[in-house]
LOTOR-548427 format. One record per residue (C-alpha): residue in one letter; z, y, x. Coordinates in pm, 1 decimal. Layout:
LOTOR-548427
PT:A:Z:Y:X
...
***
This chain:
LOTOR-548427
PT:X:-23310.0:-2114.5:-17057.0
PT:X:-23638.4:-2035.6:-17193.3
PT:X:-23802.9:-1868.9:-16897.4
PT:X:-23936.4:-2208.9:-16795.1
PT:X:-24157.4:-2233.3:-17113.6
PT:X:-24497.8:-2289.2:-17045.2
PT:X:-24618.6:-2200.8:-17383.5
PT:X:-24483.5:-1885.4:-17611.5
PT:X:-24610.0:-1787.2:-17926.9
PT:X:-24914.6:-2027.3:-17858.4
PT:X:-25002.4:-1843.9:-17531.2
PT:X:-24962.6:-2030.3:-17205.7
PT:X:-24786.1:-1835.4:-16976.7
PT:X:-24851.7:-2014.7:-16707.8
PT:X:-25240.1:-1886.3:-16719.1
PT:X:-25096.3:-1479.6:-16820.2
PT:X:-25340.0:-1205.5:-16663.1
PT:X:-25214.7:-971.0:-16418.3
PT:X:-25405.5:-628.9:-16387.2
PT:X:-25431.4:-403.6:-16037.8
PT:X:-25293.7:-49.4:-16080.0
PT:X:-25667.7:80.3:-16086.6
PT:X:-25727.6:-152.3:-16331.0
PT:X:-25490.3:-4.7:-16579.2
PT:X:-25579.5:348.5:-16515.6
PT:X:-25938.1:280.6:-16565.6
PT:X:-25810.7:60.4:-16926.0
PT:X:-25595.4:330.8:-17022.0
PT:X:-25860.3:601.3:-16958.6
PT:X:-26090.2:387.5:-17217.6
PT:X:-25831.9:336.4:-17468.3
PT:X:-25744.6:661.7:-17537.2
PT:X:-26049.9:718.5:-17631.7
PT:X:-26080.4:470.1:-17887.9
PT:X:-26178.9:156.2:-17669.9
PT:X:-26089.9:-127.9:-17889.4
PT:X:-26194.1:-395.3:-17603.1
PT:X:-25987.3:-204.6:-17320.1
PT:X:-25675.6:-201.3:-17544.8
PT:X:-25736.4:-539.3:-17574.2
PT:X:-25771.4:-618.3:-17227.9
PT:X:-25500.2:-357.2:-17128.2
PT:X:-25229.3:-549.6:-17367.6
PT:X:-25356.6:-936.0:-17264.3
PT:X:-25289.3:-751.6:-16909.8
PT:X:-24921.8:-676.8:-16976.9
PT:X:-24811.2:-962.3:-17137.6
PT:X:-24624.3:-1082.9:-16782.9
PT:X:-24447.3:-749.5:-16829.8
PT:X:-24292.4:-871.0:-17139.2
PT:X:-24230.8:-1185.4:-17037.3
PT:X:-24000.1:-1062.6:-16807.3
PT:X:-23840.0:-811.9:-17050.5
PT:X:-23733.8:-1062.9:-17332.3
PT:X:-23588.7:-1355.6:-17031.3
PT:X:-23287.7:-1097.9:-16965.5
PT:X:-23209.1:-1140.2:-17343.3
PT:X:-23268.6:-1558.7:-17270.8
PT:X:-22822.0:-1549.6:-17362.0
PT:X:-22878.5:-1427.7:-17695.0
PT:X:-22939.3:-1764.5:-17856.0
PT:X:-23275.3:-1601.5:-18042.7
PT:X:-23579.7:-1753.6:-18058.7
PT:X:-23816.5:-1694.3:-17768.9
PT:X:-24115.3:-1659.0:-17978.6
PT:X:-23967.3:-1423.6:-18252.2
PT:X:-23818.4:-1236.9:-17899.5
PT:X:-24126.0:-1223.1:-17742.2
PT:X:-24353.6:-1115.7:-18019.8
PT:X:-24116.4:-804.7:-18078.6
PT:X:-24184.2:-673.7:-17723.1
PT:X:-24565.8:-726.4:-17742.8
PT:X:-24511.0:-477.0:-18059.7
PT:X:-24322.7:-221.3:-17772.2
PT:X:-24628.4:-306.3:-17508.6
PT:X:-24847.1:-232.3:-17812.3
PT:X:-24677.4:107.5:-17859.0
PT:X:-24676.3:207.8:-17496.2
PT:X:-25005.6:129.8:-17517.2
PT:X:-25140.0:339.4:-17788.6
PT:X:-24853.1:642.9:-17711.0
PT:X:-24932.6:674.9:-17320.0
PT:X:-25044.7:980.1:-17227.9
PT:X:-25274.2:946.5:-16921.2
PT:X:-25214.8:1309.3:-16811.6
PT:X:-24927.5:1281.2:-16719.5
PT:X:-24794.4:1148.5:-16358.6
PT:X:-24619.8:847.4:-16489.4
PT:X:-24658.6:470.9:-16422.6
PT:X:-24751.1:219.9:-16764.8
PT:X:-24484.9:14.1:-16652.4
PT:X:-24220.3:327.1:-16595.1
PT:X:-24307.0:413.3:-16973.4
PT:X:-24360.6:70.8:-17088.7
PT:X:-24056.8:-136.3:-17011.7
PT:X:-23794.8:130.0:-17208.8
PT:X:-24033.0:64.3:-17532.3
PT:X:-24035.9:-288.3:-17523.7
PT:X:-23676.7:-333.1:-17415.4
PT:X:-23585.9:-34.4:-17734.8
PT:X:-23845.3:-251.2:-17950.6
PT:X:-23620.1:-599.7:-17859.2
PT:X:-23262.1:-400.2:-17908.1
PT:X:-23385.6:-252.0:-18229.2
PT:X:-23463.7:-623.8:-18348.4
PT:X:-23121.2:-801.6:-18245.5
PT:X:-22952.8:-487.9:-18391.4
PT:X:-23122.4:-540.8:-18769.1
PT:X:-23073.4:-900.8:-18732.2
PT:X:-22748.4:-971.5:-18621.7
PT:X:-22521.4:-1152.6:-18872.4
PT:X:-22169.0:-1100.3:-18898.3
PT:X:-21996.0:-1349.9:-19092.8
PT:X:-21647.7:-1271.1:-19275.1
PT:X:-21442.3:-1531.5:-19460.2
PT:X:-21324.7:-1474.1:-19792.1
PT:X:-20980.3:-1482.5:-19747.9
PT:X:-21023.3:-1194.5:-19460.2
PT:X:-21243.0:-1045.5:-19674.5
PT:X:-20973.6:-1014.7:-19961.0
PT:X:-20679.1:-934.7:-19773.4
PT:X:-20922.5:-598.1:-19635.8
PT:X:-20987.3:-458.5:-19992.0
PT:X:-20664.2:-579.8:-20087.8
PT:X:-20495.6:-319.5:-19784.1
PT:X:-20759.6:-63.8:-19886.5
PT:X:-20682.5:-27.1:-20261.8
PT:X:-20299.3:-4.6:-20136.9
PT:X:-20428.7:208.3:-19874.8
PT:X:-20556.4:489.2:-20151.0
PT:X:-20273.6:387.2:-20348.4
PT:X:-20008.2:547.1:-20090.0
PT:X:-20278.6:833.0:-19969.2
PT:X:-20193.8:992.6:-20327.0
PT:X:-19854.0:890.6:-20370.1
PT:X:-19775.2:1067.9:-19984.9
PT:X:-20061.3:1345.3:-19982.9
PT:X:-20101.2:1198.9:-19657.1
PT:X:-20237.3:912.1:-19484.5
PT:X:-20043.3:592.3:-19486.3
PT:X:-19933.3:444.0:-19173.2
PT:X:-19958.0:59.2:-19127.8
PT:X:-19631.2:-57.1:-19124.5
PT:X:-19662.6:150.8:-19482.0
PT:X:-19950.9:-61.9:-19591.9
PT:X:-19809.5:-381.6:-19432.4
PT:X:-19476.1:-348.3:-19658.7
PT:X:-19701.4:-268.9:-19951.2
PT:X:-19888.6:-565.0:-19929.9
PT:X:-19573.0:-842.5:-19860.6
PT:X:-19448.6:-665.5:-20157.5
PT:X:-19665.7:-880.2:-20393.4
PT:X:-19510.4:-1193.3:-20232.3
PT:X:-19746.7:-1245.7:-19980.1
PT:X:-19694.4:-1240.3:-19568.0
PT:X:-19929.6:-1060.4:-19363.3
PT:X:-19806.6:-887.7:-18955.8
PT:X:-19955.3:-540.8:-18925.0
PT:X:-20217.1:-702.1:-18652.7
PT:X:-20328.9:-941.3:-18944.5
PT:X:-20401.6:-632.4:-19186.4
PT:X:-20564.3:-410.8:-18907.2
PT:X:-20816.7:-728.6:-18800.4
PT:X:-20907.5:-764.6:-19177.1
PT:X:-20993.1:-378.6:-19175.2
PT:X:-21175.8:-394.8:-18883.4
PT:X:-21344.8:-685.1:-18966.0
PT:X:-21507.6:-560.6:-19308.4
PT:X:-21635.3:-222.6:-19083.9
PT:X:-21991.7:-220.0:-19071.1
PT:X:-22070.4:-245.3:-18693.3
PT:X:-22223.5:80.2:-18561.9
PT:X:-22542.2:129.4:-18377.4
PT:X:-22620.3:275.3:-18039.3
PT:X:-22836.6:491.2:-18193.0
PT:X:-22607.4:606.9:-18446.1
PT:X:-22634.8:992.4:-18412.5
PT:X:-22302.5:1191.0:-18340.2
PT:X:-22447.3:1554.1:-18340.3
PT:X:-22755.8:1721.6:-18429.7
PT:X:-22858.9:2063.1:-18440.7
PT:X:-23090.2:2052.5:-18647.3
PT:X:-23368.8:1948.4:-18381.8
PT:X:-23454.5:1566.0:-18350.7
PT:X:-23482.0:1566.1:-18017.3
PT:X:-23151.9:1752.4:-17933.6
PT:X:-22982.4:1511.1:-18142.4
PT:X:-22692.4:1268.1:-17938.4
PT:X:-22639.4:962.1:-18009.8
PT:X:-22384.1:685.0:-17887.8
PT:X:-22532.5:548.9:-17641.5
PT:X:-22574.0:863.6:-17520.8
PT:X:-22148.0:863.3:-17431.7
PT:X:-22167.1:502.1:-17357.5
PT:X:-22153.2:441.1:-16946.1
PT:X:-22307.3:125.7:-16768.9
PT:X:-22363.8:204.4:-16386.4
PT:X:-22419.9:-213.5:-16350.7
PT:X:-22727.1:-254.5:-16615.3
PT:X:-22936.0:37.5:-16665.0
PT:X:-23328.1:63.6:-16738.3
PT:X:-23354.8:186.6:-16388.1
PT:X:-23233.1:-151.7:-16269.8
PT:X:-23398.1:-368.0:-16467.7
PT:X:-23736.3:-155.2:-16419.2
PT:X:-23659.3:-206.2:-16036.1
PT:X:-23606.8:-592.3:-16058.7
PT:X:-23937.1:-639.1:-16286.1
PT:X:-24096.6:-425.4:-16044.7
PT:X:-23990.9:-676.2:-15746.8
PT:X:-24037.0:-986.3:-15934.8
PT:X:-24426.0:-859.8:-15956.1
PT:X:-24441.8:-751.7:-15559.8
PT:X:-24298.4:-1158.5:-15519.6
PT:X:-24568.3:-1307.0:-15733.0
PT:X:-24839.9:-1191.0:-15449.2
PT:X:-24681.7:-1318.3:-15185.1
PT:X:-24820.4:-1642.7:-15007.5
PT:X:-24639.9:-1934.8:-15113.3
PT:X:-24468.0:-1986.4:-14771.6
PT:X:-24361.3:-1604.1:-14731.6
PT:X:-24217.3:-1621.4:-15109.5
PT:X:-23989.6:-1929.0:-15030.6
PT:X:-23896.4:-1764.5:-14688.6
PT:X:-23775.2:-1445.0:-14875.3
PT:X:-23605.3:-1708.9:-15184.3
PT:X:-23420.1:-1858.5:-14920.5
PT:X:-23336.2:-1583.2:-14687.8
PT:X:-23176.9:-1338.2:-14971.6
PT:X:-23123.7:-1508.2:-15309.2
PT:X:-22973.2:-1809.4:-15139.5
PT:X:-22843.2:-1618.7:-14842.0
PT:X:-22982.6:-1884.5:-14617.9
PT:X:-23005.4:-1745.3:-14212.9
PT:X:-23326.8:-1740.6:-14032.9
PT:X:-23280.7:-2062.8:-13818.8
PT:X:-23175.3:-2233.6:-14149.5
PT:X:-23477.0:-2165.4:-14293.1
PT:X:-23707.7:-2272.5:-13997.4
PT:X:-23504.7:-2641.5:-13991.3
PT:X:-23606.3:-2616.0:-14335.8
PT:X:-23913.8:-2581.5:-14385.6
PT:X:-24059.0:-2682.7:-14032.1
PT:X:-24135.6:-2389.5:-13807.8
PT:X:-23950.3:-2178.8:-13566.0
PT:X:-23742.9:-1922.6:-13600.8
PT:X:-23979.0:-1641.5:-13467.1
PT:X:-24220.1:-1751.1:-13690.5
PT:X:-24011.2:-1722.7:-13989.0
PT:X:-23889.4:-1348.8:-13875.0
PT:X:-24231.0:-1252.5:-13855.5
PT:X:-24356.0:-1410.0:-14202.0
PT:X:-24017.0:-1243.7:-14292.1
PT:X:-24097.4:-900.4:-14153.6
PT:X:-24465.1:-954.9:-14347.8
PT:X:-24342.6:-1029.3:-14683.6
PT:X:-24093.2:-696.1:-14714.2
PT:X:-24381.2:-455.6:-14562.0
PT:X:-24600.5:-633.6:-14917.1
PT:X:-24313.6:-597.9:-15084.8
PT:X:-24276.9:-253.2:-14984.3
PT:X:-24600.5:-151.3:-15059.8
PT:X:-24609.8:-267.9:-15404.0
PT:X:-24284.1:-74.2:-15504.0
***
């Protein structure tokens, strides 16, 4: 898992800025008005932000570098596309162009390899396929097709001749539009009639945002809250643990969620 890795794209991530929300606002301010130095400083500042994005792709089996350098191109976007106007948080706008910048990149570069021989038996069931469309006026079924094919001395099952077809069918995208009106941005799209209550943006905004509020906790009230509810460990477990009593640990406990709080 590359999340460990120190160094990405020759930048130690160990040593990343981290920017206070006043920070930003004042950055943003400046580089909408053409501050070359506080867009600068204002994409350095977000680089943890990415970092975060691209680990939840870490299954993927893509480079980390190539992965990571794609969402500093989405941070770069958000960057130069916020409007500071509006009521929004960076990060609320941010995170859905760096994870659309990362999706668009595995989309173009995924590589779906066909054999031959599946490859020949598909346009082999599609010129038969055309062949019976005119001889019935109508479509062919695929027992039809199937029979057709075994005629030339071959043997093929209908499920063989169906995964060849499917096989050779250029894989659609989630933002392959299925209506438009005439309006870009009435247009639906795929994804739009796609459902995933388990791993939406919202989510994954929410768990970035909580892996930030961790990072400024002490060191003892982070391993408190590690142990207490991502290893389910109970209180008096963790005060045998680490060496102090269990009031103590409620209290540090108690602490750490009111930071935590505040942050979100």
């Amino acid at each position: 898992m590359y999340y460990n890795k120190v160094e990405i794209s020759g930048i130690n991530t160990s040593k990343l800025k981290t920017l206070t929300s006043d920070e930003k606002q004042e950055l943003l301010k400046k580089a909408s008005k053409g501050d070359k130095n506080a867009r600068q400083m204002l994409i350095d500042g977000n680089l943890r932000l990415v970092l975060s994005i691209v680990q939840r792709f870490s299954n993927r089996n893509e480079n980390a570098d190539d992965l990571f350098q794609v969402g500093c191109i989405g941070l770069i976007k958000a960057v130069d596309n916020f409007n500071t106007e509006l009521d929004v948080k960076f990060s609320t706008y941010a995170v859905p162009m760096i994870i659309g910048e990362v999706k668009r990149y595995l989309r173009d570069n995924n590589s779906i390899r066909v054999s031959r021989s599946l490859k020949d038996l598909a346009y082999k069931a599609l010129q038969i396929k055309e062949q019976l469309s005119k001889e019935l006026s109508r479509e062919p079924t695929f027992d039809e097709i199937t029979k057709k094919v075994n005629e030339s001395g071959e043997e093929h099952t209908k499920e063989e001749i169906v995964n060849a077809l499917e096989a050779i069918m250029e894989p659609m995208s989630l933002y392959e539009p299925v209506y438009n009106d005439g309006s870009s941005s009435d247009s639906l799209y795929v994804m739009d009639q796609v459902k995933d209550e388990k791993n939406t943006d919202d989510r994954w905004i929410e768990d970035i945002a909580i892996k930030e509020a961790m990072r400024k906790l002490g060191d003892r009230e982070k391993k408190i809250i590690n142990l207490r509810f991502f290893n389910g460990k109970t209180q008096m477990e963790i005060a045998d643990e680490i060496g102090i009593s269990q009031a103590q640990v409620s209290r540090l406990e108690k602490s750490a969620l009111a930071k935590i709080r505040k942050q979100l």
